[in-house]
Structure formats: structure tokens, C-alpha cells
PADREN-686444 format. One record per residue (C-alpha): residue in three letters; x, y negated, z. Coordinates in steps of 0.2 Angstrom, whole numbers, padded with zeros to 4 digits, always signed. Example, Ala and Ser with C-alpha at 12.3 -4.5 7.8 and 13.67 -1.06 7.14 Angstrom:
<nodes>
ALA+0062+0022+0039;SER+0068+0005+0036;
</nodes>
This chain:
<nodes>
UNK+0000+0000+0000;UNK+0006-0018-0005;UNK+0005-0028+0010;UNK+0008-0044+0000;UNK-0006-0042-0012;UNK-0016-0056-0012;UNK-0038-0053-0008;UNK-0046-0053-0024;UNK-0056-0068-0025;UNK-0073-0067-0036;UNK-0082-0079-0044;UNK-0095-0090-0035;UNK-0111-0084-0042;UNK-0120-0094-0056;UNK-0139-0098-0058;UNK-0147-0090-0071;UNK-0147-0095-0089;UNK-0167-0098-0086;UNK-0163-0108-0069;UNK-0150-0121-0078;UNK-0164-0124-0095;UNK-0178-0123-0082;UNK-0165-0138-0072;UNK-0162-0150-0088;UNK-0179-0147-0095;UNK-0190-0150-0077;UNK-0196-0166-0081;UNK-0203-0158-0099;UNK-0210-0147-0089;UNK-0220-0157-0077;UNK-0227-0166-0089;UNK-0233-0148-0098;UNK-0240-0143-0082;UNK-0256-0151-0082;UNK-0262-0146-0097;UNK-0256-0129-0093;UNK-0267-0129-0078;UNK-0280-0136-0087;UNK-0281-0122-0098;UNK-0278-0106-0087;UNK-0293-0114-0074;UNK-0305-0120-0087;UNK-0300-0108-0100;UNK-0293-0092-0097;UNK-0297-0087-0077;UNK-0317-0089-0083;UNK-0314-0076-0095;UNK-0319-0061-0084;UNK-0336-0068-0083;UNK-0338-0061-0104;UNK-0339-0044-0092;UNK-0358-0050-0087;UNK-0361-0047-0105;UNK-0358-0027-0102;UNK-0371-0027-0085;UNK-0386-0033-0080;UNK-0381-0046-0070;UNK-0392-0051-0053;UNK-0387-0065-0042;UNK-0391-0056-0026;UNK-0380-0041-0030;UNK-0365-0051-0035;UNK-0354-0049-0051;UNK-0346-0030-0045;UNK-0362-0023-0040;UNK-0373-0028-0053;UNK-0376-0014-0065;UNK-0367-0007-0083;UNK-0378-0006-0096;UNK-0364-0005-0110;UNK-0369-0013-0125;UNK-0388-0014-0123;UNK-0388-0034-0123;UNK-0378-0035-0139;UNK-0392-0019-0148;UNK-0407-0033-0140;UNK-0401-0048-0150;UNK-0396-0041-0166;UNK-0414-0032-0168;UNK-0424-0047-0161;UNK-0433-0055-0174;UNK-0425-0074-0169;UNK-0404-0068-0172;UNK-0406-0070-0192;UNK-0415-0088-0190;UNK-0401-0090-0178;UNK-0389-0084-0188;UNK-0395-0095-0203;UNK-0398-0111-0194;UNK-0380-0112-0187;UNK-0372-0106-0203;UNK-0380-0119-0213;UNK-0376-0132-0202;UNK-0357-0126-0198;UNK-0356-0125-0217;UNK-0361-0143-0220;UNK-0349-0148-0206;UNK-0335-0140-0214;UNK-0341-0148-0234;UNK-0345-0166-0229;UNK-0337-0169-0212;UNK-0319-0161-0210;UNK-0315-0171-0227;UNK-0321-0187-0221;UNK-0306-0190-0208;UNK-0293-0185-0222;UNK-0302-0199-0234;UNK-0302-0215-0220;UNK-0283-0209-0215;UNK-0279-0213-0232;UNK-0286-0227-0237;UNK-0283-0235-0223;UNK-0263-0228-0226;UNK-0265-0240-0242;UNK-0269-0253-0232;UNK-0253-0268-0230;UNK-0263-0284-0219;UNK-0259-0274-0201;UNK-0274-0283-0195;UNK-0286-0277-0206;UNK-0280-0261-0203;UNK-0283-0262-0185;UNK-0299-0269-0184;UNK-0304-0255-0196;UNK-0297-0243-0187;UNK-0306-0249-0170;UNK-0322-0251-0179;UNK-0322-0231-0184;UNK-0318-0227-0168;UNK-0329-0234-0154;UNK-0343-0221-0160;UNK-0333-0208-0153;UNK-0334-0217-0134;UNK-0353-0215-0134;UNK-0364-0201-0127;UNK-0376-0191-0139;UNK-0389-0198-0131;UNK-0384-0214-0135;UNK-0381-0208-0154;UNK-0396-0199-0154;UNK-0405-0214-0147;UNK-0399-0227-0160;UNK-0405-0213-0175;UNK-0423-0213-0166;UNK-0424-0233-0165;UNK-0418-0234-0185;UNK-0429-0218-0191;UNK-0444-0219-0181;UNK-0462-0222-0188;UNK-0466-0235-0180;UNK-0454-0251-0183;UNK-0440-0240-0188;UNK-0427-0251-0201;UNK-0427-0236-0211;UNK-0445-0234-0215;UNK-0448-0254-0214;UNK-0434-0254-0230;UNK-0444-0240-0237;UNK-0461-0247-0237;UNK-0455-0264-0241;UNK-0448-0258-0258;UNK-0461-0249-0262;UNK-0461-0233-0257;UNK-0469-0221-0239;UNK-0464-0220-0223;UNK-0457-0203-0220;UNK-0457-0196-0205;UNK-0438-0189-0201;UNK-0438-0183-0185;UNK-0452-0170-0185;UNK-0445-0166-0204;UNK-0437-0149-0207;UNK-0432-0156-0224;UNK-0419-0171-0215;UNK-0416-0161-0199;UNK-0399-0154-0206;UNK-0394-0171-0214;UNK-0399-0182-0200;UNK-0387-0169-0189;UNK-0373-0171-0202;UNK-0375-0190-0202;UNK-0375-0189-0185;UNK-0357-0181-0181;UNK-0350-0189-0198;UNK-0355-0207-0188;UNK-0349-0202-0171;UNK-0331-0191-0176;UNK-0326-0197-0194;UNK-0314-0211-0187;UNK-0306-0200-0171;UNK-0304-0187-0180;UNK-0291-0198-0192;UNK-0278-0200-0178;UNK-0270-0185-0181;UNK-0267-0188-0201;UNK-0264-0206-0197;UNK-0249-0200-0186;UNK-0244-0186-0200;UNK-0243-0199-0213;UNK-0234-0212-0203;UNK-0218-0196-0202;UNK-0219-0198-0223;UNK-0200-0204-0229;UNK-0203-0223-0236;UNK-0188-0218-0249;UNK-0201-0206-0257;UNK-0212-0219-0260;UNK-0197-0229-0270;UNK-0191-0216-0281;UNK-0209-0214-0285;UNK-0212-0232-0291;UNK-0193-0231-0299;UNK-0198-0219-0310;UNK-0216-0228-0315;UNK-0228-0217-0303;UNK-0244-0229-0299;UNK-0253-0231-0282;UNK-0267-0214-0289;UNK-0249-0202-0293;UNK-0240-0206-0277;UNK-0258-0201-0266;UNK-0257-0185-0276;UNK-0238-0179-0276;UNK-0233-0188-0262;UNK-0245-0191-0246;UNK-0255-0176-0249;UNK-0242-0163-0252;UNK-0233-0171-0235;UNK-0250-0167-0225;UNK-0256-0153-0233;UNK-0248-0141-0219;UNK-0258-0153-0206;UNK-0276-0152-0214;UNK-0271-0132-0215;UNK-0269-0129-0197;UNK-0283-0141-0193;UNK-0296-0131-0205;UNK-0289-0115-0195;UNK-0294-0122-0178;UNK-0310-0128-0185;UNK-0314-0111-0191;UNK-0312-0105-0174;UNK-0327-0116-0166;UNK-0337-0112-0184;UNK-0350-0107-0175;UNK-0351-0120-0159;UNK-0366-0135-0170;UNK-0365-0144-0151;UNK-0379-0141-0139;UNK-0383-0159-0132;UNK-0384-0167-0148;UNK-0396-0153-0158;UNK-0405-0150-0141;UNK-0410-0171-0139;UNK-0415-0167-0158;UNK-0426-0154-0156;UNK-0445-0154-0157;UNK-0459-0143-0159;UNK-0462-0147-0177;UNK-0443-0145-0183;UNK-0437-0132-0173;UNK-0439-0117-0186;UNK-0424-0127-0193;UNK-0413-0134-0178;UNK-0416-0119-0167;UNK-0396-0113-0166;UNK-0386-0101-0155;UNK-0382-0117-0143;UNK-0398-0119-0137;UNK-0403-0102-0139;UNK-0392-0097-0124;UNK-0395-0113-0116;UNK-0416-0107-0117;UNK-0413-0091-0112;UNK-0398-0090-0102;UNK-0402-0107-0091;UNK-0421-0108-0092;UNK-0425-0089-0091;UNK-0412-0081-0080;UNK-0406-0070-0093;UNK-0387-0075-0090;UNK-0381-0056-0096;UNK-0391-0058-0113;UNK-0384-0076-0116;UNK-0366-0071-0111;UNK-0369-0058-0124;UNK-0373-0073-0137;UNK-0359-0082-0132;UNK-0348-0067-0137;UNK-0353-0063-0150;UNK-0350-0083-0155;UNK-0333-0083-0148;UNK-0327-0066-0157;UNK-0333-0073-0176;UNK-0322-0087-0171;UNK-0308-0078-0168;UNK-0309-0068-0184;UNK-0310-0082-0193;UNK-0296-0090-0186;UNK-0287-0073-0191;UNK-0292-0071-0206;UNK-0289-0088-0210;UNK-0272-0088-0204;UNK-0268-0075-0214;UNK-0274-0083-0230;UNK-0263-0098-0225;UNK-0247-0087-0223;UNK-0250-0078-0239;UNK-0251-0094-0248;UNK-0235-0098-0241;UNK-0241-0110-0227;UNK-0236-0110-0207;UNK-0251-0105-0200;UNK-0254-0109-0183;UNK-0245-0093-0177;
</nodes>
């Protein structure tokens, strides 16, 4: 044995590769944190209650207790006699949003891109966005004061050129394009932030080349500032896709009357009807489920597509 041999000093022990990102990156972090638990308390940790779908849920004998009954509530609303008037007056109106609303935000964000005078530009863009600030029931009261019968603008312009006074409100005929109105009014300006910000990231040199070689205002819209925000307006019709099937409840349900509702009668306030006002909160779970799982098929489907025509996707 050496007795001179020195003791073998080891190496002080280092945090972990995750600890030192985790250390520079905290602030990043807390900042995410939020909206994390935004997401896992509002969003995912409910997500256990789609099980109420599979039993026939009692208040009094709690969530465990309550008794399986598999897929009875699913076999209920696909033979009731309501699911393909349902089914039709939520695809009709989905499919309208899609076709004249998800378009719109695209258009305004571009026109107002080609706008030069800053304050024009802003005052537009605050006019097209106050709507989205007020309540349904303020929208939906503004389209009763201009459609109504009785000293409505609309009928008063009517019958002063000539024509009848039309009764909107109780008409399945404008039910669907009243709606559409309605949510192109209220959202069409928000929903322009997001490709207001996409266009802002377009390189200004692009532009220049462009005029350089003789392309006009029309060519550079076309080959330049679409092209940049197509993989934008992709991932945004991909989310859309996802909430196809949600129409919105408060705004169709202030909407609704007797004499229009074999046309405004949608899976929102189906559930709302029967889940809330009748009890039935394992049929309505069962609704909602079903709405939830068309959505996510969508969105996969969709994503695929995108990926195949060699976009991003959204995963």
C-alpha cells in the first residue's frame, strides 16, 4: 500500500441538464404557467365527466355509484326522430360559417394591409372590432330593434320603396342568414388579428423586387401576401374544423321561437333542453360526445390533407 497516495477527489455533483434549462428558461416558464393551468382545470381534469355518457347518472347516487348502461344513450339519439333535423340544422349552419365567415377575416386583414394613412388604418381597425366586446344579447338585441315588424329600419326601408314588410324573425327562410349575419358582424374584425400580425412578419424587400420587376398592387396580393399566410389560414381552418359542429348556444337560443325552430333547433340547445331543463345529463353528455369526437376527426383528417399537400399541419 502507497501511504503517499493522495484521496481521490470526485467531482462535485452537477444539476441535471433539465434543472440548468428549467433555471435560464423560469421566467418563460412562469409566464406559460397560467395558461397551462387554465387548460388542465378548465380543459382536461373535466374530461372524466364524458364517463356520465356510459351510465345513467343520478345526483343522489353520485358519479361511481350511478349505473353502466354502455352505449344505450348513444343507440337513444341516433334512432330518435330529432338527431337528423339536428344533424342538418347544425351542418347547414357550420357549413355557412366556414363559406361566408372564415373568409371574411382574411379579406379585411388585407385590405386594410394595403392601407398607407396609419390613422385610417386604425380607426378601421377599432371600428371592426368593438362588436366583438358586446354580449349576444346585445347583438341579438340590435338585430330585433332593425328587423322587427313593428318600426323595424329594415321593413320601414322596405315598405317605403315599395315593397312588404317581411317578417324575419319568425321566418325559417332568413333564420340561417340572420345567424350568419350575425357572427359575420360580431367576429369578422377580431378574427383579423391573427393575419394582421402574419402579414406584418412579410419581408418589405419582397415587396421591391416585385415592383422592380413591373408586378402591380393585384400580382404582389397574389404571389406575395397570400403565399406568406397561406400556412396561417391552413392551421386556422384546421382548428375551426375542430369546433365544426359548436353553432354557439346563447346566440341561436335568444334566436329561437316557436315558429322557426324546425330550422334553428341545433345540438347546442338540444343538450341545453334536455340536459339542463329535463335532467337528462347522461343523454346530453352523450350529445356532447358525440359533438366533440366529429371534431376531432375532422381535425385529423384535416391535418392529414394539409401534410400531404406539403403544409405544417398543426402537429
Amino acid at each position: 500500500m502507497q501511504t503517499g497516495m493522495k484521496a481521490q477527489a470526485y467531482p462535485a455533483a452537477k444539476p441535471s441538464a433539465w434543472m440548468g434549462r428549467f433555471m435560464r428558461n423560469r421566467w418563460l416558464y412562469f409566464m406559460v404557467f397560467p395558461g397551462l393551468l387554465y387548460f388542465l382545470v378548465f380543459k382536461y381534469w373535466p374530461m372524466y365527466g364524458i364517463f356520465i355518457a356510459f351510465k345513467d347518472y343520478q345526483p343522489f347516487l353520485g358519479f361511481w355509484d350511478s349505473p353502466f348502461v354502455g352505449l344505450k344513450h348513444f343507440e337513444r339519439f341516433f334512432s330518435d326522430s330529432n338527431f337528423l333535423v339536428l344533424f342538418r340544422n347544425t351542418l347547414i349552419l357550420a357549413t355557412y360559417n366556414i363559406l361566408f365567415f372564415f373568409p371574411l377575416p382574411i379579406v379585411i386583414a388585407l385590405m386594410l394591409n394595403e392601407l398607407r394613412q396609419e390613422f385610417i388604418k386604425r380607426t378601421v381597425q377599432t371600428l371592426v372590432y368593438i362588436p366583438h366586446f358586446m354580449s349576444w344579447v346585445v347583438v341579438v338585441g340590435i338585430a330585433y330593434i332593425f328587423l322587427t315588424t313593428e318600426g323595424g329600419m329594415v321593413n320601414e326601408l322596405l315598405v317605403r320603396y315599395g315593397g312588404e314588410k317581411i317578417n324575419f324573425l319568425v321566418s325559417n327562410e332568413w333564420f340561417r342568414t340572420i345567424i350568419t349575419a350575425e357572427v359575420i358582424w360580431k367576429e369578422t374584425g377580431w378574427g383579423t388579428i391573427i393575419f394582421l400580425a402574419a402579414l406584418a412578419g412579410v419581408d418589405p424587400q419582397l415587396y421591391e423586387a416585385a415592383r422592380m420587376d413591373g408586378a402591380n398592387r393585384l400580382r404582389q396580393l397574389w404571389h406575395i401576401t397570400l403565399p406568406a399566410i397561406r400556412s396561417t389560414i391552413i392551421i386556422l381552418l384546421i382548428l375551426r374544423l375542430g369546433h365544426f359542429l359548436d353553432t354557439g348556444f346563447e346566440q341561436i337560443f335568444l334566436m329561437l321561437n316557436a315558429m322557426n325552430r324546425e330550422v334553428g333547433e341545433v345540438f347546442d340547445t338540444y343538450v341545453y333542453s334536455v340536459g339542463i331543463s329535463q335532467g337528462q345529463y347522461s343523454f346530453s353528455t352523450a350529445v356532447g360526445l358525440f359533438k366533440s369526437v366529429i371534431g376531432l376527426i375532422l381535425v385529423v383528417v384535416s391535418n392529414h390533407l394539409a401534410k400531404k399537400f406539403g403544409e405544417e399541419g398543426i402537429y
